[in-house]
FIDREN-814842 format. One record per residue (C-alpha): x, y, z; residue number from 1. Coordinates in steps of 0.25 Angstrom, whole numbers. Layout:
% FIDREN-814842
ROLO      px      py      pz   lumba
ROLO       X       Y       Z     NUM
...
% end
This chain:
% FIDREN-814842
ROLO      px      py      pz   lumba
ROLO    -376      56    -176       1
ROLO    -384      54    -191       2
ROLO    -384      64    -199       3
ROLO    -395      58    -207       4
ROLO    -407      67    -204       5
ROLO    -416      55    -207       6
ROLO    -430      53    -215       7
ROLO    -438      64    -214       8
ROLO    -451      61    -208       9
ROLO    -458      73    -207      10
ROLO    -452      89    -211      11
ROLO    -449      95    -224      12
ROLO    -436      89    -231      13
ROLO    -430     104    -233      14
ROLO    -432     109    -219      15
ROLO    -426      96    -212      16
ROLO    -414      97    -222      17
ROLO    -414     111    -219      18
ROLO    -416     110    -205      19
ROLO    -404      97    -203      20
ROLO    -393     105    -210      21
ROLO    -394     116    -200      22
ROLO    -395     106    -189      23
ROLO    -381     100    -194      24
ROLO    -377     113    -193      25
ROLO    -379     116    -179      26
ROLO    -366     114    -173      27
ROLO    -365     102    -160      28
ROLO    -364     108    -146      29
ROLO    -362      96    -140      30
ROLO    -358      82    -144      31
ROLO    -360      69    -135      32
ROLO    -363      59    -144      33
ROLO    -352      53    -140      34
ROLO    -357      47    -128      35
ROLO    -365      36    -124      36
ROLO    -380      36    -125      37
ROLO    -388      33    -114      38
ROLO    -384      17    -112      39
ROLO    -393       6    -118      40
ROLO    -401      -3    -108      41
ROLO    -407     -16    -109      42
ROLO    -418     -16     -99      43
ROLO    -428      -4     -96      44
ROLO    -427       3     -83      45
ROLO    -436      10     -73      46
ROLO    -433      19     -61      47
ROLO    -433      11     -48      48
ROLO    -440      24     -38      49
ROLO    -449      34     -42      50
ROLO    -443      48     -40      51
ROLO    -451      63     -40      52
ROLO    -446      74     -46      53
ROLO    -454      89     -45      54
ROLO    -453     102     -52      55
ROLO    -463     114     -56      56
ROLO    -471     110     -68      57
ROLO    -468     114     -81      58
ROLO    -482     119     -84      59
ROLO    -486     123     -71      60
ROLO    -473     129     -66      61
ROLO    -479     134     -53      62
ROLO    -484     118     -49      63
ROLO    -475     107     -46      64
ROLO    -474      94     -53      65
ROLO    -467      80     -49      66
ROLO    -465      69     -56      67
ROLO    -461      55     -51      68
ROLO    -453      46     -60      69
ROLO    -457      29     -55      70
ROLO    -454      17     -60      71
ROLO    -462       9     -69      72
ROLO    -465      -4     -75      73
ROLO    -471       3     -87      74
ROLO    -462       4     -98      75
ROLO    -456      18    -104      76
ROLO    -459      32     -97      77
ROLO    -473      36     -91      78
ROLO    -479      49     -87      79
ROLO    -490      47     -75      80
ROLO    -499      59     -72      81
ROLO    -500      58     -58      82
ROLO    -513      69     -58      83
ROLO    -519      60     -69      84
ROLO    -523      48     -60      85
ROLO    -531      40     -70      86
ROLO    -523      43     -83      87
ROLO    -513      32     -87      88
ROLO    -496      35     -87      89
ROLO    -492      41    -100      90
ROLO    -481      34    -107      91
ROLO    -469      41    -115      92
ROLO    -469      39    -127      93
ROLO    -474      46    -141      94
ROLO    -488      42    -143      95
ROLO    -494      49    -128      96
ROLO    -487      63    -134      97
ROLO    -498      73    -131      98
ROLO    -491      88    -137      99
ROLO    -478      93    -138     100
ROLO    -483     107    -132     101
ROLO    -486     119    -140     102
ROLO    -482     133    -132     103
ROLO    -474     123    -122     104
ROLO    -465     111    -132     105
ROLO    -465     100    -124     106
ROLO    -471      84    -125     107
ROLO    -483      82    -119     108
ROLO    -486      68    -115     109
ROLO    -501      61    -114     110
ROLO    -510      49    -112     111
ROLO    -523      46    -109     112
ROLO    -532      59    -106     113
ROLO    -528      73    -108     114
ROLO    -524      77     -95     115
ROLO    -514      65     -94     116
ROLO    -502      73    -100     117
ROLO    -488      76     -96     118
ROLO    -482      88    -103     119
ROLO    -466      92    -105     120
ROLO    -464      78    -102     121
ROLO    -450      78    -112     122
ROLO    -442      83    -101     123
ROLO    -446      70     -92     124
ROLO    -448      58    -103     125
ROLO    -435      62    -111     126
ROLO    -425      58     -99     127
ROLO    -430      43    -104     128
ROLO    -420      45    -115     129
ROLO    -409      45    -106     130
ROLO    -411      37     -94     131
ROLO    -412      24     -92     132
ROLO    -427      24     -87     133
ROLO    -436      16     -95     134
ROLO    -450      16     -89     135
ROLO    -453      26     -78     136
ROLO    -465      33     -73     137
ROLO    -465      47     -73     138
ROLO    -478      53     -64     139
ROLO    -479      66     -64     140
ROLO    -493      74     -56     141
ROLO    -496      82     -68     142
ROLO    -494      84     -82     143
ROLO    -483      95     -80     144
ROLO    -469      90     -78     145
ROLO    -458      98     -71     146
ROLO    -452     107     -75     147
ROLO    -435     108     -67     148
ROLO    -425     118     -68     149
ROLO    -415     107     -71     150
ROLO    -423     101     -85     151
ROLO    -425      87     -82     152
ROLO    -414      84     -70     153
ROLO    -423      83     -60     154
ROLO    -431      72     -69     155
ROLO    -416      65     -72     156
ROLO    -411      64     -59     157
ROLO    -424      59     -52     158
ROLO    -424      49     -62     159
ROLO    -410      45     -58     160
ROLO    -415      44     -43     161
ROLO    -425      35     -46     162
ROLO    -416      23     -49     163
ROLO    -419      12     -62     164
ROLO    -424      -1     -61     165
ROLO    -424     -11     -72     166
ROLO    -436     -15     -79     167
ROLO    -437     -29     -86     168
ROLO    -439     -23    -101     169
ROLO    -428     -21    -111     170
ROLO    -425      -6    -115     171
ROLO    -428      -3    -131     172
ROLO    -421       5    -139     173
ROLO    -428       9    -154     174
ROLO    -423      19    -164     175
ROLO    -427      25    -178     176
ROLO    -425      16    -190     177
ROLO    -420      27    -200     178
ROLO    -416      42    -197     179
ROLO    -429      51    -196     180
ROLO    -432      66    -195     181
ROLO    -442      73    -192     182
ROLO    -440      89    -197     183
ROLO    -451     101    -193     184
ROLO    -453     113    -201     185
ROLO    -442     121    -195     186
ROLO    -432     111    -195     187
ROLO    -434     104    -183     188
ROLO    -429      91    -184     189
ROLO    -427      76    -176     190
ROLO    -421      65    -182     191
ROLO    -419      52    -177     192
ROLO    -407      41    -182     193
ROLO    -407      26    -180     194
ROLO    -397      20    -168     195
ROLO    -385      16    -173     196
ROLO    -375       7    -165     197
ROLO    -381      -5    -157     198
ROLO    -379       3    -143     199
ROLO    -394      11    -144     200
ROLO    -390      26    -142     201
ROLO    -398      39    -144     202
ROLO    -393      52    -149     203
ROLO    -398      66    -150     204
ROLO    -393      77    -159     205
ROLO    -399      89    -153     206
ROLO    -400     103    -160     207
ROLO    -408     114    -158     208
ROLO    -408     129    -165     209
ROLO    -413     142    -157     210
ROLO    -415     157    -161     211
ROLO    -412     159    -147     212
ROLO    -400     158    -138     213
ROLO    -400     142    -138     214
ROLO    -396     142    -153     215
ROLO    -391     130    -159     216
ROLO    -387     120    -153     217
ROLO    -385     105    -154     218
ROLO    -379      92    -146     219
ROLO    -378      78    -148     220
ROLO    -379      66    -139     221
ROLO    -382      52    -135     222
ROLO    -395      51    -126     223
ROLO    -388      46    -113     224
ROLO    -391      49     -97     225
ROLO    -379      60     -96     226
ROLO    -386      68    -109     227
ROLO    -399      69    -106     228
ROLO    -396      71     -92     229
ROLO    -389      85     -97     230
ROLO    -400      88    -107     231
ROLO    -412      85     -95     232
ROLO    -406      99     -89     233
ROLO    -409     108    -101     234
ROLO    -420     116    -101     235
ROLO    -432     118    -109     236
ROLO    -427     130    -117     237
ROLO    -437     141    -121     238
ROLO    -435     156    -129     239
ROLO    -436     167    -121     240
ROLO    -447     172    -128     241
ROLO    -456     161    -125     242
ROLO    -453     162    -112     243
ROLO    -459     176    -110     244
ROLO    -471     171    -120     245
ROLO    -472     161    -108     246
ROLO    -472     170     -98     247
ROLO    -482     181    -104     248
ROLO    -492     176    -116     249
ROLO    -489     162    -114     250
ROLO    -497     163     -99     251
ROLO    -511     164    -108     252
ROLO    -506     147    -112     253
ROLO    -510     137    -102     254
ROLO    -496     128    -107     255
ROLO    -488     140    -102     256
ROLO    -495     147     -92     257
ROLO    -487     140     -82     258
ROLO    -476     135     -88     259
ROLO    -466     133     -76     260
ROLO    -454     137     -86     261
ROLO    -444     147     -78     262
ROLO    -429     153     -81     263
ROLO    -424     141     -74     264
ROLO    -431     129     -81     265
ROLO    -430     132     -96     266
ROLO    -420     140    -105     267
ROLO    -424     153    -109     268
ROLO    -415     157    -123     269
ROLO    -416     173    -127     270
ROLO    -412     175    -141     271
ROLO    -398     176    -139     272
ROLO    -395     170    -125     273
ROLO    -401     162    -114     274
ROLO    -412     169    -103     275
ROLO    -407     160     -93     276
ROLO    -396     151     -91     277
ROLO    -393     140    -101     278
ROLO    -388     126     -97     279
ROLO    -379     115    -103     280
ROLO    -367     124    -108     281
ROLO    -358     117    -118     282
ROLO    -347     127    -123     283
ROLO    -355     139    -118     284
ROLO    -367     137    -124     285
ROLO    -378     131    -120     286
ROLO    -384     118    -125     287
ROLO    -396     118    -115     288
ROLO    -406     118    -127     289
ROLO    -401     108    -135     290
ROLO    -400      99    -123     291
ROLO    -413     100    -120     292
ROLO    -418      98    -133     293
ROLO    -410      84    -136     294
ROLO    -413      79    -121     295
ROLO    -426      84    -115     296
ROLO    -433      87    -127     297
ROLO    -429      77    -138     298
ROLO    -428      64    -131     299
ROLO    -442      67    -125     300
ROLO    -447      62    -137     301
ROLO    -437      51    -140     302
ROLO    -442      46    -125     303
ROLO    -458      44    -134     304
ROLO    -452      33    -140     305
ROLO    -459      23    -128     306
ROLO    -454       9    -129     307
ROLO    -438      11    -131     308
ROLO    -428      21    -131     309
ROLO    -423      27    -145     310
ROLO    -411      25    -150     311
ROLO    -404      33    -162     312
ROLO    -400      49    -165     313
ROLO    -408      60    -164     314
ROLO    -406      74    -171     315
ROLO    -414      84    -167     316
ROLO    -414      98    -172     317
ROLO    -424     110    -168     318
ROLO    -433     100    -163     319
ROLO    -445      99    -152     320
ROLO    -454      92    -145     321
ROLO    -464      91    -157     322
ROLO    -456      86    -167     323
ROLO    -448      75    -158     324
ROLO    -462      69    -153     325
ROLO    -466      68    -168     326
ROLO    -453      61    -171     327
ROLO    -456      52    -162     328
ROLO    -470      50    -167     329
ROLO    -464      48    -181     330
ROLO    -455      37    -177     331
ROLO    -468      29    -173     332
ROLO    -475      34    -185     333
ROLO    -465      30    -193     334
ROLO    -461      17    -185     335
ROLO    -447      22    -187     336
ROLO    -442      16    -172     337
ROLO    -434       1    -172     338
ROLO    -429      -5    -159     339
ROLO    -415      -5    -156     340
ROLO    -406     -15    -149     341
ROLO    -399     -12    -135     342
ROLO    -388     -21    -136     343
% end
């Protein structure tokens, strides 16, 4: 991948310098650049049946919530309130993101009125990156999604069922047309490089850096089915601390009170090892953090980008919800994205 950190379009020059040497630094945990990425298409596809999946919710843990993937003429991904009868499907893409979450980080997706919303939605609209879906319909009978024991394998292999029909439109690919990071205060940063090659390929260089029992660590790899499908199991992660401040103080906040997080759904890190048990060990250490980050989390907000799938390298280090919806906002203000050929 670049090593060209890229113009800086927002952040202090000394921090981002700062903040990419130790990045460099971080040694690679896992290397699989050296597959393919997810193949390129010609023509956009659908699923061919609707399919239902059901889980508690993720802000209500005690309710239940379904949601029911179906095929659609519209093009790209829509979220479709069920309970919200006379409000209009919201699309996925940058310009309906609501908040990023404040006590809870997550995207918050909205259109229309202010009770048609859809919270944690990343862990549903970032599985577009890696499938070969299109345009679906996603209706869901509230604003809470799931919330599975398994990440987002319930959401994979339901989508899988479904089946794929072709749709009569050709598949876009876009990508930046120069190098571009974004850098925060304490050194978070994303940067995204052009495509190279005449084969449209994405990849991600994920880092992350915890005072905690996750520590450093960092993987690289092309966005195909086979990755994303390993990073859809790895859990929110969450500092035992603020797991207690959930439990106790946190009660008072209507976005916590009941907040369906359990030992079984999300990963708890101590200071100096795991409360429960981690996932996705490579070399006996657990990169379950890292893959969340560059799957679930990351290419959430590359799946914003509406009318075509990105192409190109992505480096992200320390970064979050927030900063990755305003790199994709940046790329609009900017009008930093080109089209990309599919030959």
């Amino acid at each position: 991948m670049s090593k060209k950190p890229g113009r800086l379009l927002a952040g202090n020059e000394k921090i981002f310098s700062a903040s990419y040497e130790e990045f460099n630094r971080i040694p690679v945990d896992l290397d699989l650049t050296d597959q393919p990425s997810h193949p390129p298409r010609t023509q956009q596809k659908t699923i061919a049946e609707p399919v239902s999946v059901s889980g508690p919710g993720t802000f209500a843990g005690k309710s239940t919530t379904t949601i029911t993937f179906e095929p659609t003429e519209r093009e790209g991904w829509w979220l479709d309130r069920a309970d919200q009868p006379n409000s209009l499907p919201i699309r996925v893409t940058i310009d309906n993101v609501w908040t990023t979450g404040a006590i809870v980080s997550n995207i918050v997706l909205r259109a229309g009125g202010t009770h048609n919303y859809v919270r944690m939605v990343e862990h549903i609209i970032s599985l577009r990156m890696g499938l070969d879906i299109d345009n679906l319909m996603i209706k869901i009978d509230s604003g809470d999604p799931p919330l599975f024991v398994r990440g987002s394998l319930d959401l994979i292999e339901a989508l899988e069922r479904a089946g794929r029909r072709t749709v009569n439109r050709p598949v876009k690919y876009v990508t930046v047309k120069e190098p571009v990071t974004l850098c925060w205060d304490h050194g978070q940063f994303l940067t995204l490089a052009p495509h190279k090659g005449t084969v449209p390929k994405l990849t991600v260089d994920a880092a992350v850096n915890f005072p905690n029992a996750i520590g450093q660590q960092r993987i690289k790899f092309p966005v195909n089915f086979a990755n994303v499908q390993t990073g859809a199991e790895a859990r929110t992660n969450t500092p035992y601390g603020k797991m207690l401040y959930c439990k106790t103080i946190g009660k008072i906040f209507a976005d916590i009170r009941n907040l369906g997080y359990t030992d079984q759904n999300i990963l708890i890190a101590r200071k100096k090892r795991y409360h429960n048990q981690p996932r996705l060990i490579r070399n006996s250490k657990s990169l379950e953090a890292v893959w969340h980050r560059g799957v679930l989390d990351l290419l959430a907000a590359v799946a914003l980008i509406p009318d075509a799938r990105f192409t190109g390298e992505i480096t992200s280090y320390k970064a979050g919800h927030r900063l990755d919806c305003d790199m994709i906002t940046q790329l609009y203000l900017n009008d930093l994205l080109t089209p990309v050929g599919n030959e």
